[in-house]
TIVO-2410 file (N, C-alpha, C; in nm, 3 decimals):
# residues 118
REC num residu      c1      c2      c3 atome chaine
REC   1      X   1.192  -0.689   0.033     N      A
REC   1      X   1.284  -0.578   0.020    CA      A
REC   1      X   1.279  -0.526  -0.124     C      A
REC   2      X   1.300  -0.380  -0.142     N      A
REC   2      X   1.287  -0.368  -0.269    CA      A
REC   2      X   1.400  -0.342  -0.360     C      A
REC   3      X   1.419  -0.355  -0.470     N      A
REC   3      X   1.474  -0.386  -0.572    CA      A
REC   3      X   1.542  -0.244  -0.623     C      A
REC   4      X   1.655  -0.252  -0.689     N      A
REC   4      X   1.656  -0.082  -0.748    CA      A
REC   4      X   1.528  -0.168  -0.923     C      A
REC   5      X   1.497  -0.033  -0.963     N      A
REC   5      X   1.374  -0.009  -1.117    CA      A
REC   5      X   1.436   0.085  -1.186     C      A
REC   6      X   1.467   0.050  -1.327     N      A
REC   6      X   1.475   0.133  -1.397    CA      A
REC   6      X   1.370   0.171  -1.514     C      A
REC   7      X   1.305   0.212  -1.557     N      A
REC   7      X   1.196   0.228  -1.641    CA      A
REC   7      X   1.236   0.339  -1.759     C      A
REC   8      X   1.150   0.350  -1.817     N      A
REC   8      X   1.174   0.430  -1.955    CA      A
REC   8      X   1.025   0.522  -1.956     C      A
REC   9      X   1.005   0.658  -1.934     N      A
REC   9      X   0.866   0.683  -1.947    CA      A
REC   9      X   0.762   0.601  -2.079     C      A
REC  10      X   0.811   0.662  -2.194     N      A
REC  10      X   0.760   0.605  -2.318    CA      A
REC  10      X   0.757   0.441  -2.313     C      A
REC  11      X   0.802   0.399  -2.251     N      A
REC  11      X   0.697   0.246  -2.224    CA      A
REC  11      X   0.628   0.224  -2.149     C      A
REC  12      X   0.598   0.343  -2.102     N      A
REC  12      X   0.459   0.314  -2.003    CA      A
REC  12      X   0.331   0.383  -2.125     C      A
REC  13      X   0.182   0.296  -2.086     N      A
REC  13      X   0.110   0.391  -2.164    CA      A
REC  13      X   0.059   0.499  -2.032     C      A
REC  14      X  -0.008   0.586  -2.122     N      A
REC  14      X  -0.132   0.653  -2.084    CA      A
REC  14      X  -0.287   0.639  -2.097     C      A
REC  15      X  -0.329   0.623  -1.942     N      A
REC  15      X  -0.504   0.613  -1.922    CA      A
REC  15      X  -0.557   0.706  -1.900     C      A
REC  16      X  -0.685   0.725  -1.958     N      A
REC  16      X  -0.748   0.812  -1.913    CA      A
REC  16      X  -0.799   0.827  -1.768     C      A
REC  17      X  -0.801   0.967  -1.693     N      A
REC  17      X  -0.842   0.965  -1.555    CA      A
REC  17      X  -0.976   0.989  -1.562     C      A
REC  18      X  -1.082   0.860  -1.466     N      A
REC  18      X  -1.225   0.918  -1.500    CA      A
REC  18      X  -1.212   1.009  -1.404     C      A
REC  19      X  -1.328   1.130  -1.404     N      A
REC  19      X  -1.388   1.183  -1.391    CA      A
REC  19      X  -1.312   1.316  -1.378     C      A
REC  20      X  -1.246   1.326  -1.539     N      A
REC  20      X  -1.153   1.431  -1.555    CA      A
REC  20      X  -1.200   1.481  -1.664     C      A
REC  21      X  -1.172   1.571  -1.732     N      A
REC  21      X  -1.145   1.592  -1.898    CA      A
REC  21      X  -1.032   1.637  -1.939     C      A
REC  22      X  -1.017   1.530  -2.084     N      A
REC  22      X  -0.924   1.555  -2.131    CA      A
REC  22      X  -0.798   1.543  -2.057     C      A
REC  23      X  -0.791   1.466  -2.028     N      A
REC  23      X  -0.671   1.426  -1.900    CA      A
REC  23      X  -0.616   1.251  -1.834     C      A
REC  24      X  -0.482   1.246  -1.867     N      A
REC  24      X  -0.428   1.088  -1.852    CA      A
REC  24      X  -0.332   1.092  -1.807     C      A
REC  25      X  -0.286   0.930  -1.735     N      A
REC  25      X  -0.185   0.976  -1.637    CA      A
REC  25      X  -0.159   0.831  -1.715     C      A
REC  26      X   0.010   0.830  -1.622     N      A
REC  26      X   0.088   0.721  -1.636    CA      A
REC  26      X   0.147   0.680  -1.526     C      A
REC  27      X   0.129   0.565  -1.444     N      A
REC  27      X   0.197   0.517  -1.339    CA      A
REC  27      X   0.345   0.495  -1.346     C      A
REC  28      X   0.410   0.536  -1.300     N      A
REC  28      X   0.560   0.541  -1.334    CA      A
REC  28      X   0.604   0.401  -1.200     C      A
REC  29      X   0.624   0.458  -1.092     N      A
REC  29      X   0.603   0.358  -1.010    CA      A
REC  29      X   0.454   0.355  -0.900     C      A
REC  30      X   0.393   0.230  -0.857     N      A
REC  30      X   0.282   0.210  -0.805    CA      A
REC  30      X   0.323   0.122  -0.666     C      A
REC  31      X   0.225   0.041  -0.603     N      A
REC  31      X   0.291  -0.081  -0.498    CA      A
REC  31      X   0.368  -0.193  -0.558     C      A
REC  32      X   0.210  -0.178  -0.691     N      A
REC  32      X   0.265  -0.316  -0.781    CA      A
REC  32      X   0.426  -0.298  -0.790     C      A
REC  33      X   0.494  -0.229  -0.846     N      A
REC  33      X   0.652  -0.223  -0.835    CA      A
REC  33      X   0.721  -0.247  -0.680     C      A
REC  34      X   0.651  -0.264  -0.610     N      A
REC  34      X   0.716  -0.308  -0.453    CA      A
REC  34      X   0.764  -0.141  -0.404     C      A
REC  35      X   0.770  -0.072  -0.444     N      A
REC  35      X   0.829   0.056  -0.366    CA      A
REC  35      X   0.728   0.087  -0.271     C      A
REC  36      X   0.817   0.094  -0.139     N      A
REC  36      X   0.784   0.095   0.002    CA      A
REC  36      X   0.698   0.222   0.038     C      A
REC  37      X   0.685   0.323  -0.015     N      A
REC  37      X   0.663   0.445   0.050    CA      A
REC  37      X   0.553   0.529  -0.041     C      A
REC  38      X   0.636   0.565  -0.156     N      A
REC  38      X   0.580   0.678  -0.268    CA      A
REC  38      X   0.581   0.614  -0.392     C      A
REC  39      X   0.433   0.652  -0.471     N      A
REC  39      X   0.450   0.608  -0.588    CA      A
REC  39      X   0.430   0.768  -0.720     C      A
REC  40      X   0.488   0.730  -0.822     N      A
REC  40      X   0.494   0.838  -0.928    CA      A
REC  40      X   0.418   0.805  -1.039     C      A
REC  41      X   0.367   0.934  -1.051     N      A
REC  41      X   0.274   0.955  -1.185    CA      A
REC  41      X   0.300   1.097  -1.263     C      A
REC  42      X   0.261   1.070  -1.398     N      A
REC  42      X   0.288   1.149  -1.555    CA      A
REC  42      X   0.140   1.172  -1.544     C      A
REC  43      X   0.105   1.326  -1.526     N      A
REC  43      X  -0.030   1.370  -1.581    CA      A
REC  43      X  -0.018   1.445  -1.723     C      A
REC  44      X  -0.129   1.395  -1.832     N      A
REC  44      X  -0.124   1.483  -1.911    CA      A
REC  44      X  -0.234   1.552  -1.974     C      A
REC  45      X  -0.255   1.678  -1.964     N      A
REC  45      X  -0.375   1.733  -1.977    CA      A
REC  45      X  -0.411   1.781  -2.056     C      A
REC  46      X  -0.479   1.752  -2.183     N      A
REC  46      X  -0.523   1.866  -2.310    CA      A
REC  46      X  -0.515   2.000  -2.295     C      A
REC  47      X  -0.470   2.084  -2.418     N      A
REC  47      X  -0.581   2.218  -2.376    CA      A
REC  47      X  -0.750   2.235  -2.350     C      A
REC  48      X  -0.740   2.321  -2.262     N      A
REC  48      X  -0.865   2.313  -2.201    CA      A
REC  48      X  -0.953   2.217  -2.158     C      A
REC  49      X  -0.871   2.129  -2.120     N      A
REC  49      X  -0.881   1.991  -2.002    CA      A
REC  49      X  -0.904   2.015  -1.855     C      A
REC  50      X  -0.942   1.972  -1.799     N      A
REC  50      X  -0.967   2.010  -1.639    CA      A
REC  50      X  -0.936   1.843  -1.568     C      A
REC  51      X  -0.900   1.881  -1.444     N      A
REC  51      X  -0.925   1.738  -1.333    CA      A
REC  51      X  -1.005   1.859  -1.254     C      A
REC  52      X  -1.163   1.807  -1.188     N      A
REC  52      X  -1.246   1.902  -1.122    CA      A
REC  52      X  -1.184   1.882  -0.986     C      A
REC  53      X  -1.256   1.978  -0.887     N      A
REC  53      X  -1.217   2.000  -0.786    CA      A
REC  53      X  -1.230   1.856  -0.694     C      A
REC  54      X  -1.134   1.823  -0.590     N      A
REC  54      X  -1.139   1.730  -0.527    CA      A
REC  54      X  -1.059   1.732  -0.361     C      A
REC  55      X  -1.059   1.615  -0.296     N      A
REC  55      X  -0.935   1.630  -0.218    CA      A
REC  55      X  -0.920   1.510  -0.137     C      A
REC  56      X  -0.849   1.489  -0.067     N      A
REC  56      X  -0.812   1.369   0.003    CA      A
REC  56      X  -0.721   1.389   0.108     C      A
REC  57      X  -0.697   1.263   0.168     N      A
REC  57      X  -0.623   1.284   0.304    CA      A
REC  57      X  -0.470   1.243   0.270     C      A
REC  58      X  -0.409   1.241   0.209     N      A
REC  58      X  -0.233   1.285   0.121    CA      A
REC  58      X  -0.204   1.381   0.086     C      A
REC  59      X  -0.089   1.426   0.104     N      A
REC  59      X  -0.047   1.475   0.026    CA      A
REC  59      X  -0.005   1.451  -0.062     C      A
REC  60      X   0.044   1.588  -0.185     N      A
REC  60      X   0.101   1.560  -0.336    CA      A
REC  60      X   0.196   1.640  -0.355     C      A
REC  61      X   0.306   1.611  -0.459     N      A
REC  61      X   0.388   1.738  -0.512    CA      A
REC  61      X   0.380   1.704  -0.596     C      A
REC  62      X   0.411   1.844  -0.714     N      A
REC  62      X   0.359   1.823  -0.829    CA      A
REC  62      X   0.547   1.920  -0.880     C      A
REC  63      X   0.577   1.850  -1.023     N      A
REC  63      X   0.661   1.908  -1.097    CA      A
REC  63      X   0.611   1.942  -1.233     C      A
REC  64      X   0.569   2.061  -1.282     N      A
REC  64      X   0.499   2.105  -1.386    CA      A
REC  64      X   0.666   2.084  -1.517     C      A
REC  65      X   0.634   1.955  -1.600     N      A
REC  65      X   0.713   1.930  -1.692    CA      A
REC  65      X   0.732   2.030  -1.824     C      A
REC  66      X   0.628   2.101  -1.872     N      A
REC  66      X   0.602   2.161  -1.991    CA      A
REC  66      X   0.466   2.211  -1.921     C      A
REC  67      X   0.430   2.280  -2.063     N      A
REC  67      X   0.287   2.357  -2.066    CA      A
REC  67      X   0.280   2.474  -1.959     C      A
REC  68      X   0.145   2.512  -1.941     N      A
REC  68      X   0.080   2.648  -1.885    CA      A
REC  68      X  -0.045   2.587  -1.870     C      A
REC  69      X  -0.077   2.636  -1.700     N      A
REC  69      X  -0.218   2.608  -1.643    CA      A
REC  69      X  -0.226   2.647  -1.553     C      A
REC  70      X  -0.357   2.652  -1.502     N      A
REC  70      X  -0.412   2.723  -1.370    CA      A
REC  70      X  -0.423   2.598  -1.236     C      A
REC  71      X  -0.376   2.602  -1.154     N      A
REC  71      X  -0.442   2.500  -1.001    CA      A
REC  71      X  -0.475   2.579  -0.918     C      A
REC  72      X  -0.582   2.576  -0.899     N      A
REC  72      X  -0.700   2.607  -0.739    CA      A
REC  72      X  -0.666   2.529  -0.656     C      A
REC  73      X  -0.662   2.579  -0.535     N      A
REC  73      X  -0.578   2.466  -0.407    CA      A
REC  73      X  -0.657   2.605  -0.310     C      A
REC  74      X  -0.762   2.520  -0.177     N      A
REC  74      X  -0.824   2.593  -0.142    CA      A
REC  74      X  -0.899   2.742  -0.216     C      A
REC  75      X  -0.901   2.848  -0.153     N      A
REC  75      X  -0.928   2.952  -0.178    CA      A
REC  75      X  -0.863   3.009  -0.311     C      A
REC  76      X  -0.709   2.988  -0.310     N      A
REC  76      X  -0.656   3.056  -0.407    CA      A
REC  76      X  -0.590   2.958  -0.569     C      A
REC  77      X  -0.586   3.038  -0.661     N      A
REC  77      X  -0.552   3.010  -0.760    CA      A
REC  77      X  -0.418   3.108  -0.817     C      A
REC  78      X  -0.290   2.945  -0.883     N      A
REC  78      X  -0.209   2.937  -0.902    CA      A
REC  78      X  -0.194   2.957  -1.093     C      A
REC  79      X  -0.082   3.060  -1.138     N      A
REC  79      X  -0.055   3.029  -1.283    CA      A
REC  79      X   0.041   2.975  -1.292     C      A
REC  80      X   0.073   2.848  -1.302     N      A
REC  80      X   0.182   2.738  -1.329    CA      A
REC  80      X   0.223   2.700  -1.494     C      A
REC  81      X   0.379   2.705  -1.487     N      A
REC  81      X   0.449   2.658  -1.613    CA      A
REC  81      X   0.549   2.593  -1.599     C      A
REC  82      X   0.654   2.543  -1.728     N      A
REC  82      X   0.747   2.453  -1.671    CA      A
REC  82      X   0.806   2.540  -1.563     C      A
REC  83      X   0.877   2.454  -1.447     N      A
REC  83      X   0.982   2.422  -1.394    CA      A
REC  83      X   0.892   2.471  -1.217     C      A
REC  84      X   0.759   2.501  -1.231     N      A
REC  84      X   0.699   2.520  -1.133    CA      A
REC  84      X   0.668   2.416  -1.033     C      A
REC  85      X   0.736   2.405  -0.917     N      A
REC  85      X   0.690   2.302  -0.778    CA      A
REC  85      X   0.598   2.298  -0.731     C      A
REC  86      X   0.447   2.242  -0.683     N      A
REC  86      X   0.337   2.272  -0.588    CA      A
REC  86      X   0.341   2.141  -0.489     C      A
REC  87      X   0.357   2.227  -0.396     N      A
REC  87      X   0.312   2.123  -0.280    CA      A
REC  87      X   0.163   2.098  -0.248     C      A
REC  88      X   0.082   1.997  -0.239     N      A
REC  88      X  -0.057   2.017  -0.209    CA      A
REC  88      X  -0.088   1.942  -0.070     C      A
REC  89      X  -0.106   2.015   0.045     N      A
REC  89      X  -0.116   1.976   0.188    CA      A
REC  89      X  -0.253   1.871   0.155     C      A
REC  90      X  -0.246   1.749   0.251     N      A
REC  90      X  -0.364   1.706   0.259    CA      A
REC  90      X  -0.495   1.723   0.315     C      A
REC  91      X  -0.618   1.684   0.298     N      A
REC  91      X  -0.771   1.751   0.244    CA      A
REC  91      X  -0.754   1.868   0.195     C      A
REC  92      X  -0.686   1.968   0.127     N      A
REC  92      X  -0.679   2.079   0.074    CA      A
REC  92      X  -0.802   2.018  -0.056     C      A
REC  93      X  -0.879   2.135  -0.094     N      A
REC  93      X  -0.963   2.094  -0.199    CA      A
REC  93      X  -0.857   2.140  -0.325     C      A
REC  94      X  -0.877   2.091  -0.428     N      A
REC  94      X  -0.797   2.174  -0.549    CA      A
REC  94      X  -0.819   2.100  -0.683     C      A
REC  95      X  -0.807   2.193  -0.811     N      A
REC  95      X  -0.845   2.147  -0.916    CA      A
REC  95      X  -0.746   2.219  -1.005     C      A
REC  96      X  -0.731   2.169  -1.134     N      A
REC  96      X  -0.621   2.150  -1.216    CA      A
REC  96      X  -0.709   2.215  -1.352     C      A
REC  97      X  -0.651   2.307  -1.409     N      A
REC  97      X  -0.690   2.362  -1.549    CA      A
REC  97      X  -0.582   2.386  -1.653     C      A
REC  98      X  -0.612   2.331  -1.767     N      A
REC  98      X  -0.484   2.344  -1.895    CA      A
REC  98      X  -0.521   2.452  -1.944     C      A
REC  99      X  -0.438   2.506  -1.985     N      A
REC  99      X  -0.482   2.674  -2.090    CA      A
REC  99      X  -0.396   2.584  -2.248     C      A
REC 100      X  -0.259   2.520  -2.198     N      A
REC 100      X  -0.203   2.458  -2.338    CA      A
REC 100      X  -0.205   2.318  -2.297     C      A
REC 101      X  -0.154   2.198  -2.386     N      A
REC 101      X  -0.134   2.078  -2.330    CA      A
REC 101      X  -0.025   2.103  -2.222     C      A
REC 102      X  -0.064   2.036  -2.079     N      A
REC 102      X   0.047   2.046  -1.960    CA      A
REC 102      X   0.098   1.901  -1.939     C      A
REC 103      X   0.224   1.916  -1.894     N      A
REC 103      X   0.248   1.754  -1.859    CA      A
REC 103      X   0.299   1.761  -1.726     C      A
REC 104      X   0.276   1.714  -1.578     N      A
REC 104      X   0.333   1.723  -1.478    CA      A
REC 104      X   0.362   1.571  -1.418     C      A
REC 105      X   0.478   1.569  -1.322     N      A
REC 105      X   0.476   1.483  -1.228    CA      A
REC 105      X   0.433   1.472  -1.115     C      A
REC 106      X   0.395   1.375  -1.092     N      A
REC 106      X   0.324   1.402  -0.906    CA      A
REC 106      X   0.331   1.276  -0.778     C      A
REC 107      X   0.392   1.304  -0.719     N      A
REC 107      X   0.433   1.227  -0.601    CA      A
REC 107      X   0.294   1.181  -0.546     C      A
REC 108      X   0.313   1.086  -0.454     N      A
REC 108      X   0.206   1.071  -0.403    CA      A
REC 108      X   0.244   0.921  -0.288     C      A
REC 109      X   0.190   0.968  -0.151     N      A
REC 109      X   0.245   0.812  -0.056    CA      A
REC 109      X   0.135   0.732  -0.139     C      A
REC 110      X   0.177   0.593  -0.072     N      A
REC 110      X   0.147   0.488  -0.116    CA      A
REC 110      X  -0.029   0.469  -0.098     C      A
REC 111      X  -0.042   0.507   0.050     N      A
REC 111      X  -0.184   0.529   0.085    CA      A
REC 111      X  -0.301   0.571  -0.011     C      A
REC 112      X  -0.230   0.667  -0.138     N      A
REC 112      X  -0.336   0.748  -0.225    CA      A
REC 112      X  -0.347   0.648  -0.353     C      A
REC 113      X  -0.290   0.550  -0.364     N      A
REC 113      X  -0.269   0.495  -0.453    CA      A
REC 113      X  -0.422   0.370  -0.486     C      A
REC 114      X  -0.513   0.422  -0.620     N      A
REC 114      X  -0.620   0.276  -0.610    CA      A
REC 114      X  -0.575   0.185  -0.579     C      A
REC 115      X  -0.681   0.053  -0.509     N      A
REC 115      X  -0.681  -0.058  -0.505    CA      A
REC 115      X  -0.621  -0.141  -0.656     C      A
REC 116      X  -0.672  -0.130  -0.748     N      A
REC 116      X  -0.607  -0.195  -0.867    CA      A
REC 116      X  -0.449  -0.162  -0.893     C      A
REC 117      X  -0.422  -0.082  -0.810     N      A
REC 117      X  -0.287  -0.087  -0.849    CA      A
REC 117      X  -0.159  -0.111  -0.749     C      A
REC 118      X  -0.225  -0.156  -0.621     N      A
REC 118      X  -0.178  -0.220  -0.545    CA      A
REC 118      X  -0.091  -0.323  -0.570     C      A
***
């Protein structure tokens, strides 16, 4: 059963995401924390950083914390800043571009989550 967590962002670090640029995330909560369902992550993206195009079978929501950037999600492309919501349906292809440093949050079920952090 799980536990209530309280955490502090700033004691978590930040890793770099391969096969990104210029771009690191922070596991806020993962499995490792026992939470049953959804785990949370801190993206943070340089200017003129990219995560390239990708996609998978989850979905994501994303809470744009600060900054200004572009996301491609299928066909179309989004200009996102703070306080902007994106839902990203799953296999949707989509890719992430910084114009300034961006910082977002992003949901994600448990399913999307690597093996190492199980």
């Amino acid at each position: 059963m799980s536990e209530t967590i309280v955490k502090h962002i700033d004691d978590l670090p930040f890793q770099p995401v391969p096969q990104a640029e210029a771009t690191y995330v922070k596991w806020v909560f993962s499995p490792k924390d026992e939470v049953p369902n959804f785990s949370m992550r801190i993206f943070r993206i340089e200017a003129g950083g990219k995560i390239p195009e990708h996609s998978h079978p989850w979905e994501h929501e994303i809470l744009v914390l600060r900054g200004r950037g572009k996301i491609r999600i299928g066909d179309r492309e989004f200009e996102v800043g703070e306080g902007n919501a994106i839902y990203i349906p799953p296999n949707e292809p989509h890719e992430y571009y910084a114009y300034e440093e961006i910082l977002f949050l992003c949901m994600i079920p448990n399913e999307g989550v690597p093996p190492e952090l199980r």
